[in-house]
C-alpha positions in Angstrom: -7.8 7.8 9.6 -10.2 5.7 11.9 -11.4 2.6 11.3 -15.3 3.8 11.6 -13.8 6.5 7.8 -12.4 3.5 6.4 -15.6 1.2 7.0 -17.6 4.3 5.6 -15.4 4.6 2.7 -15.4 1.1 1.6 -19.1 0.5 2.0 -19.6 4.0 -0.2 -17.4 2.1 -3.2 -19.6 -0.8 -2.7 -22.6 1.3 -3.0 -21.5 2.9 -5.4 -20.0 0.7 -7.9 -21.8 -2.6 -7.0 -18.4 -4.0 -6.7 -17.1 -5.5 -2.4 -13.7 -4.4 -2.1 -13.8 -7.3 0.4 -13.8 -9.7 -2.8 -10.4 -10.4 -4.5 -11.9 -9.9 -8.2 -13.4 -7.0 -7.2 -10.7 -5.5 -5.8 -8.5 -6.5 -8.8 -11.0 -4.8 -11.3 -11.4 -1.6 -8.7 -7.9 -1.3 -8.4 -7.4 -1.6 -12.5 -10.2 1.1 -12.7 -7.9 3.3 -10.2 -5.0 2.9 -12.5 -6.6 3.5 -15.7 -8.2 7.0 -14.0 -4.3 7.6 -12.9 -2.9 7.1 -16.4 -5.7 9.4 -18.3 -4.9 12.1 -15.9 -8.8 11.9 -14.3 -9.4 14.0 -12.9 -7.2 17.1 -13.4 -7.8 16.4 -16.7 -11.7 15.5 -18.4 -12.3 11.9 -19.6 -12.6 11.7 -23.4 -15.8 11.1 -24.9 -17.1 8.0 -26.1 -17.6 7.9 -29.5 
């Protein structure tokens, strides 16, 4: 992977999520958000709803 994909990918999170992975609380609560995904099976399997 280049460094120009990883640049792009980063800055897509950020613009995506409103949260800098360059920011160490941001990346802690990006990273969380990664793990949660993992452990509900997302996204092989569909999120639950909200109720």
């Amino acid at each position: 992977m280049s460094v120009r994909t990883v640049t792009y990918r980063l800055e897509r999170v950020r613009a995506l999520t409103g949260y800098d992975p360059a920011d160490p609380a941001h990346r802690f609560t990006l990273q969380a958000a990664v793990l949660g995904a993992r452990a509900l099976g997302w996204p092989e399997q569909p999120l639950p709803a909200a109720d």
